[in-house]
C-alpha positions as CSV (number, residue, x, y, z in Angstrom):
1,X,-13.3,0.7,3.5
2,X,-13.2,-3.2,2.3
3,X,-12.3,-3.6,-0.9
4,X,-14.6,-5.4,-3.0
5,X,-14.0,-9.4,-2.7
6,X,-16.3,-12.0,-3.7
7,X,-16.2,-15.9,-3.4
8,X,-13.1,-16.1,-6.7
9,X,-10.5,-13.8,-4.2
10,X,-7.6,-15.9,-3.5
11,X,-5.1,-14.9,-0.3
12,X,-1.6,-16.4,-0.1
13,X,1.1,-16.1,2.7
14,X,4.7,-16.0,0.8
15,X,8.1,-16.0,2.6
16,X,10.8,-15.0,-0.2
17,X,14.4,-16.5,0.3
18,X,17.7,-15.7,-0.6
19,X,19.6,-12.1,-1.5
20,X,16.5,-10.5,-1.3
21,X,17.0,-7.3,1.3
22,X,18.4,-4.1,-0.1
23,X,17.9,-4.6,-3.3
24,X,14.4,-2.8,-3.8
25,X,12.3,-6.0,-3.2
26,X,9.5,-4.8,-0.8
27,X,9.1,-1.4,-2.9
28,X,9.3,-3.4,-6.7
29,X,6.7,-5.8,-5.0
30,X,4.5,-2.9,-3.4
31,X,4.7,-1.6,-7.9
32,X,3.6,-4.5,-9.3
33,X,0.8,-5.6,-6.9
34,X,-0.2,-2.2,-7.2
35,X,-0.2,-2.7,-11.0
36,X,-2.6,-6.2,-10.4
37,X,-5.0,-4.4,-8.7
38,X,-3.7,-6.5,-5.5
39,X,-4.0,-5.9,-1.8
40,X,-1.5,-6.7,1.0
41,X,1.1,-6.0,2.2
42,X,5.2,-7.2,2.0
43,X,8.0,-6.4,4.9
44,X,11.6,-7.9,5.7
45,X,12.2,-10.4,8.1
46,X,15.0,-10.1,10.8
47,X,16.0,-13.2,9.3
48,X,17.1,-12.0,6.0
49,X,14.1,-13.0,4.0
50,X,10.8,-11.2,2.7
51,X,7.1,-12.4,3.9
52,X,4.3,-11.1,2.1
53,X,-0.1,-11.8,2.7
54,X,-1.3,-10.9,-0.8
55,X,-5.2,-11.6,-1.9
56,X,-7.1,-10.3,-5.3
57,X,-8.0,-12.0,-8.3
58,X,-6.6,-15.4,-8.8
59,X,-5.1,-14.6,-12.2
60,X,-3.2,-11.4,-10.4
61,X,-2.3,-13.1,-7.2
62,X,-1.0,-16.0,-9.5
63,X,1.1,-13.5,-11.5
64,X,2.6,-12.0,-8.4
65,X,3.5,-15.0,-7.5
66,X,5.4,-15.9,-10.6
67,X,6.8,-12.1,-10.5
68,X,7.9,-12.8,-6.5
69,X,10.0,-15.5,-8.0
70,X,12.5,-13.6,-10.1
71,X,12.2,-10.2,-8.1
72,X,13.6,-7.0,-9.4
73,X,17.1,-6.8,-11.2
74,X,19.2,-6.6,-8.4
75,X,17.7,-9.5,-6.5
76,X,18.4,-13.5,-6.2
77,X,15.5,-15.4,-5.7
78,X,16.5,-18.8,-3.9
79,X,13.0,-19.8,-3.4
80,X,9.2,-18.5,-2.6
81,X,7.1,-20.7,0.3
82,X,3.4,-20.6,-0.8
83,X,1.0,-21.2,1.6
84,X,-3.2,-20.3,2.0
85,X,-4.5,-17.2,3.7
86,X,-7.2,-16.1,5.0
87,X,-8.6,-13.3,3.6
88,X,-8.3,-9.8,5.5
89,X,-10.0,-6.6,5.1
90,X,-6.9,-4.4,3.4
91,X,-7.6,-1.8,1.0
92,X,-4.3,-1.4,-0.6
93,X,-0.5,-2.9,-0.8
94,X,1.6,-1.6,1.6
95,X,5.1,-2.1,2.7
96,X,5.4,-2.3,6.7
97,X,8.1,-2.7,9.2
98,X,10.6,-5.2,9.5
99,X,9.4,-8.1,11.8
């Protein structure tokens, strides 16, 4: 089922650099965008980084954007590529396979 989004949902494509594999990134990220009311989803990259598609609210995706930024405790943020997306029919935030 398609969660409800109207003309003020926002979708962004993020690619987090730096120490940010095995330190409870993906799951942290899967908490709070669950916590926004967000939908998604987040996986590593073979490369060492952590890609993301994320749409909701603007305000939400915004604050998941700010949250991507720090991470969770354990986790050094180098730096977080924004780009726009185009909004896909996802009904939740999931964590997938590595790509």
């Amino acid at each position: 089922m398609m969660p409800d989004m109207n003309d003020d949902t926002l979708a962004r494509h993020l690619r987090i650099h730096g120490h940010v594999q095995g330190v409870y990134y993906r799951a942290s990220m899967v908490e709070q965008a669950t916590r926004l009311g967000l939908h998604g989803w987040v996986r590593n990259r073979a490369d060492g980084s952590v890609e993301a598609r994320v749409q909701g609210a603007p305000a939400a995706v915004q604050a998941l954007i700010d949250w991507a930024r720090r991470g969770p405790p354990q986790a050094r943020v180098d730096g977080v590529d924004v780009a726009a997306a185009a909004i896909e029919p996802w009904d939740r935030f999931l964590q997938r396979d590595t790509a």
